[in-house]
C-alpha positions as CSV (number, residue, x, y, z in Angstrom):
1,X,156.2,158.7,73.4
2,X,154.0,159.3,70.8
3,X,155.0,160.6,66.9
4,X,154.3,163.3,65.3
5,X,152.2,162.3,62.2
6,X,151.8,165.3,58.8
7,X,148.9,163.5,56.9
8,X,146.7,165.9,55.5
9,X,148.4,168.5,57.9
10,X,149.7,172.1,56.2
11,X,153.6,172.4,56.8
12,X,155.6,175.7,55.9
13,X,158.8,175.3,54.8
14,X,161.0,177.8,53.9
15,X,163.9,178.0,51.9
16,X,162.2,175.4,49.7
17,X,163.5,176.1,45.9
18,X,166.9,174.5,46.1
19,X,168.7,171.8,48.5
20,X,167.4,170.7,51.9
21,X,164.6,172.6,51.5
22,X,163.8,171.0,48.7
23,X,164.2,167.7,49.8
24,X,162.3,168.5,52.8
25,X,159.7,169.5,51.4
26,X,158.9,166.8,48.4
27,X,159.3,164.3,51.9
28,X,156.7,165.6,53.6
29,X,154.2,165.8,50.9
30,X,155.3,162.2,48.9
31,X,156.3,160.3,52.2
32,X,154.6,161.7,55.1
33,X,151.6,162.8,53.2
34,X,151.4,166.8,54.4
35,X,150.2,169.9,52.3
36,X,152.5,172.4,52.0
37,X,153.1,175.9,52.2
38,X,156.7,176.1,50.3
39,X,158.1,179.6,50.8
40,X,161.1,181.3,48.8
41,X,162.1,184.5,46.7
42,X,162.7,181.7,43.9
43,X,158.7,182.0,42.6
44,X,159.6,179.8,38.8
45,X,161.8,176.9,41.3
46,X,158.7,176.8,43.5
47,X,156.0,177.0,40.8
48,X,158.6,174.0,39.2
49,X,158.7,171.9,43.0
50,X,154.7,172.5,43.1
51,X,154.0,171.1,39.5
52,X,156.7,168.0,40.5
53,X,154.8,167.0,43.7
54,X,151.5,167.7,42.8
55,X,152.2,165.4,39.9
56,X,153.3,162.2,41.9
57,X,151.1,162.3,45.0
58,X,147.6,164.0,46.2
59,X,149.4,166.6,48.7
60,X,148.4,170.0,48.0
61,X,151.0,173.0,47.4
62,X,150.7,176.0,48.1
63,X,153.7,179.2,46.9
64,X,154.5,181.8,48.7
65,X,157.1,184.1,47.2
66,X,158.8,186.0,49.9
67,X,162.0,187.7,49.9
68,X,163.2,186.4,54.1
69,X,166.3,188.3,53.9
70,X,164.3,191.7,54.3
71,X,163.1,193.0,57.2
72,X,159.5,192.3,57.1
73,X,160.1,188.9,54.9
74,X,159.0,186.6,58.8
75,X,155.6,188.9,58.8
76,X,154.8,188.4,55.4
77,X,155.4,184.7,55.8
78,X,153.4,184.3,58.8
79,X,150.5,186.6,57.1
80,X,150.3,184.7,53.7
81,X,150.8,181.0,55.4
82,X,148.3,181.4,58.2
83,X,145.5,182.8,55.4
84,X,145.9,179.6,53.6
85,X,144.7,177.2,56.1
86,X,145.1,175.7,59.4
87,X,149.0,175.6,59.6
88,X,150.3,172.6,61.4
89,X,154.0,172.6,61.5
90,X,156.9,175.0,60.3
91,X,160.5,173.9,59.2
92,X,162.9,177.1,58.8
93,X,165.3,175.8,56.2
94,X,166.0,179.2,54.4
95,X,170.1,180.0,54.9
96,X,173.6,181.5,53.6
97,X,176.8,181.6,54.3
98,X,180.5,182.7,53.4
99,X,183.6,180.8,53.2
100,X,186.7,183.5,54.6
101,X,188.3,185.3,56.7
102,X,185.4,187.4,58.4
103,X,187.2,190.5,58.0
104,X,187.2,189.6,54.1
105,X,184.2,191.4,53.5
106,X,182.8,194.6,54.9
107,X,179.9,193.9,58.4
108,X,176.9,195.6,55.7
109,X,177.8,192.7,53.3
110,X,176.6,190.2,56.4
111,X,174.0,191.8,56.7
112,X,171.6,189.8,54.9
113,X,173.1,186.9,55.7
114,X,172.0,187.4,59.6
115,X,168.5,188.8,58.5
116,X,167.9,185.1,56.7
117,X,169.8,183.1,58.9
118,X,168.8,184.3,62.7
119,X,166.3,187.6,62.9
120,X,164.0,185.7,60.5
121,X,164.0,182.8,61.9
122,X,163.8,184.5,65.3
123,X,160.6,186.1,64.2
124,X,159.2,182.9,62.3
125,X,159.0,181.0,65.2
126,X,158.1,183.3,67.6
127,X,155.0,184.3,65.2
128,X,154.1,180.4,64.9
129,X,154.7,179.5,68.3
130,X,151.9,182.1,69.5
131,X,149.9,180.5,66.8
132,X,150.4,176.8,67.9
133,X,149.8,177.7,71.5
134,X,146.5,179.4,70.9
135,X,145.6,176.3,69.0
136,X,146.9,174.0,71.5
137,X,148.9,171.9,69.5
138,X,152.1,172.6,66.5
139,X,155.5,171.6,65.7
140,X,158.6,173.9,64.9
141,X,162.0,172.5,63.2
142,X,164.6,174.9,63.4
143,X,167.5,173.7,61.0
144,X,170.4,174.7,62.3
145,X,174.0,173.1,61.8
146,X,176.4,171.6,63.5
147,X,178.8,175.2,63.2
148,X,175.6,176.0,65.9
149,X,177.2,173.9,68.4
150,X,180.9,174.4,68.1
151,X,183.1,176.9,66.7
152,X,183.7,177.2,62.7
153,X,186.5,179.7,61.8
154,X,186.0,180.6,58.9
155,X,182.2,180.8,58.6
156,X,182.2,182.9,61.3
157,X,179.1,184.9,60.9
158,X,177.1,182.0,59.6
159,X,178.5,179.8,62.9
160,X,177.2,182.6,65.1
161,X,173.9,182.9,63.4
162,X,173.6,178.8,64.3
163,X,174.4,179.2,67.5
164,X,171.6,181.9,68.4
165,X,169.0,179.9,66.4
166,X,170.1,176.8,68.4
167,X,170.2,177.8,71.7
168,X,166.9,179.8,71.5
169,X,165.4,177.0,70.0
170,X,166.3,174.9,73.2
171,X,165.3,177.6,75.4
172,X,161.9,178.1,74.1
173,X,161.9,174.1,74.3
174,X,162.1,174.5,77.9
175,X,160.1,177.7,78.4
176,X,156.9,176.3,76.8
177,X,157.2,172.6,77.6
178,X,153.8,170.3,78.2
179,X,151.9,173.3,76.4
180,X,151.3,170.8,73.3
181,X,153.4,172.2,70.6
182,X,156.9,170.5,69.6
183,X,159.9,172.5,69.4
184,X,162.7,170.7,67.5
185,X,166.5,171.0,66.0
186,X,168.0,169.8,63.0
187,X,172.0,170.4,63.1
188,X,173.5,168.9,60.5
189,X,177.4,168.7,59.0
190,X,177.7,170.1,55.6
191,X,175.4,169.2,52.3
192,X,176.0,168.9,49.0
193,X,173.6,172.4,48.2
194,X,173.7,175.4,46.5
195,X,174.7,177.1,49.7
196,X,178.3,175.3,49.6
197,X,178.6,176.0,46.4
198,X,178.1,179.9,46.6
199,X,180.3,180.0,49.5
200,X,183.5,178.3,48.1
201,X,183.1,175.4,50.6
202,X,182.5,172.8,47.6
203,X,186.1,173.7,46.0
204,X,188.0,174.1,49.1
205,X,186.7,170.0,50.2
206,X,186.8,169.5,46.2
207,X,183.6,168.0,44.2
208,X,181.9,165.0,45.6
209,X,183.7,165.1,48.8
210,X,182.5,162.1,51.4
211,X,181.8,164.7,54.2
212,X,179.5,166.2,52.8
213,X,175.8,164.9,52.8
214,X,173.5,164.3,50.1
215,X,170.8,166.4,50.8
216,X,167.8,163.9,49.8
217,X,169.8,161.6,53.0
218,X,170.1,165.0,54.8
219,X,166.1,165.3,54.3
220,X,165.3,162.0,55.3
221,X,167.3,161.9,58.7
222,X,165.9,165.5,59.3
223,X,161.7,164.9,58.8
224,X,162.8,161.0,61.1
225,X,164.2,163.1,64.1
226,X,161.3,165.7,63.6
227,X,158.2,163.0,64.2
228,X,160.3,161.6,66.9
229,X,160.2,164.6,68.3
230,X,164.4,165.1,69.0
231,X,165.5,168.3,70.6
232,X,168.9,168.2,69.0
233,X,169.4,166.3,65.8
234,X,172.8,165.7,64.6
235,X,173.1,163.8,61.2
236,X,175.9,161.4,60.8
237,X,178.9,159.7,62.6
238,X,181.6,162.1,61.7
239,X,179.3,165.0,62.9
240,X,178.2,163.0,66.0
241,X,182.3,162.1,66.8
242,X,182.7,166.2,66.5
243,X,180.5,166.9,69.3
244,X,181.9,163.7,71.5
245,X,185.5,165.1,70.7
246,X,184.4,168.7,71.5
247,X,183.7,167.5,75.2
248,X,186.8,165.4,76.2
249,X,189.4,167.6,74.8
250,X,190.3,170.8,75.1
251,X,187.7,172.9,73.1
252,X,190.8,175.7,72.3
253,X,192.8,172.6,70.6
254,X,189.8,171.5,68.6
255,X,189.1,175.0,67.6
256,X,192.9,175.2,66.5
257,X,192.5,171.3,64.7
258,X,189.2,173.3,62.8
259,X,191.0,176.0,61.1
260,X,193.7,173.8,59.8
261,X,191.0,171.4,58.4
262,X,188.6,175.0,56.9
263,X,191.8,177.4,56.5
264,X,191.4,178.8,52.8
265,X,194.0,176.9,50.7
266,X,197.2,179.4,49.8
267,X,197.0,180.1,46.5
C-alpha cells in the first residue's frame, strides 16, 4: 500500500500555537516538506511558529487566527484555509480538558470545551471531507486520545468528547472508503502540553513523569501513522497494554483500577 507523501502539499493544522500541534506542525513543513495553514486563537505564538519554520526550511506558512471554541470557529476555518490554496490534508489537533469530579464545575463551564473538542471537529471534517471528495483525493487526521477508546473518570467530559470524535472518524472511514481521500486517528496516552498543565494532570502524576509523552515523540509517531495511512493510531507500549488489558478483563474492573490510578489526591 502506498504512502501518503506532504511535499509541497498545503496542510491545516489546528491547535498549532502550543504542544502537539506545534510539533506537528514544524514536522510537516521541516521533515515532510508541506506548506501549512497553522490555525489558532494564539495569533503572536503562530506569527512566532511561522517566523521559526520559515527560517530553517523553504515550506511556506500561512496564519489563520480563529477562535474554534465558538460556534462558527469550523466555518471560518474551512473559509480562510480553502481561499489560500489547494488544501491537501487537515490534522485537527485543537483540544481541552479538566482534571475532576465532573460535577466539580457547572455543564455551561464545559461548554467550550465540547465546542473545541467534538462539534468543531465534527464540522472540520465534514467541511474538508466534501472538499477532498470533490477533488478526488485528501487526507484527514483526527487526534483523538486514548480516553476515546476506554473510559477516563475523571476527565469525563473530555473522555466523551474522544470517544465521538473516534468513532465518527472510523465510521466515516468506512462510509467513504475507495473514494480517494484518507481518513485517519491519532489516539495517544497523555503529553507533556499545556493542556495537562491547565487541567491539573501534570501535578497530580508530578513534573516529568515517565507516562507522559514528549510531545516532539508524540508528533513524530503521529505524522509516521498518518503517511501509512493507520485507522487507529495508538502511541506507545503502556497505552498499547491499556487497550489489550481492556479486552481480556473485565472492563468494570479496569474502569475501577482507572480511578484509583486518576482519583484527585486527598488533600
Amino acid at each position: 500500500m502506498s504512502r501518503l507523501s506532504f511535499e509541497n502539499k498545503l496542510v491545516v493544522v489546528t491547535g498549532a500555537a502550543s504542544g502537539l500541534g506545534r510539533e506537528l506542525a514544524k514536522r510537516m513543513a521541516v521533515a515532510e516538506k508541506a506548506h501549512l495553514v497553522v490555525a489558532d486563537c494564539r495569533a503572536d505564538r503562530l506569527e512566532t511558529l511561522k517566523a521559526e519554520i520559515e527560517a530553517v526550511c523553504s515550506s511556506k506558512v500561512h496564519v489563520v487566527s480563529v477562535d474554534l471554541g465558538s460556534g462558527d470557529g469550523a466555518k471560518t476555518l474551512f473559509e480562510k484555509a480553502t481561499a489560500l490554496g489547494n488544501v491537501y490534508a487537515l490534522i485537527n489537533n485543537a483540544g481541552l480538558s479538566f482534571f475532576g469530579k465532573t460535577l466539580d464545575r457547572p455543564f455551561s463551564a464545559y461548554r467550550e470545551l465540547i465546542q473545541v473538542n467534538c462539534l468543531t471537529v465534527l464540522e472540520t471534517t465534514t467541511a474538508f471531507l466534501g472538499y477532498f471528495l470533490e477533488k478526488g483525493e485528501g487526507a484527514i487526521l483526527n487526534v483523538t486520545s486514548l480516553g476515546g477508546l476506554v473510559t477516563l473518570p475523571y476527565q469525563n467530559f473530555y473522555a466523551a468528547t474522544k470517544h465521538a470524535v473516534q468513532t465518527f472518524s472510523e465510521g466515516l472511514s468506512s462510509e467513504y472508503r475507495n473514494r480517494g481521500v484518507v481518513i485517519c486517528t491519532f489516539a495517544p496516552g497523555g503529553i507533556a502540553t499545556e493542556m495537562i498543565t491547565k487541567s491539573g494532570l501534570d501535578k497530580h502524576f508530578g513534573e516529568n513523569n515517565r507516562v507522559l509523552m514528549h510531545p516532539e515523540r508524540a508528533a513524530e509517531l503521529a505524522v509516521r501513522g498518518f503517511k501509512k495511512k493507520k485507522l487507529i493510531n495508538v502511541p506507545g507500549i503502556l497505552s498499547k497494554l491499556v487497550i489489550i488489558t481492556q479486552r481480556i478483563i473485565p472492563r468494570k474492573t479496569v474502569i475501577r483500577e482507572t480511578d484509583r490510578i486518576y482519583a484527585p489526591k486527598k488533600r
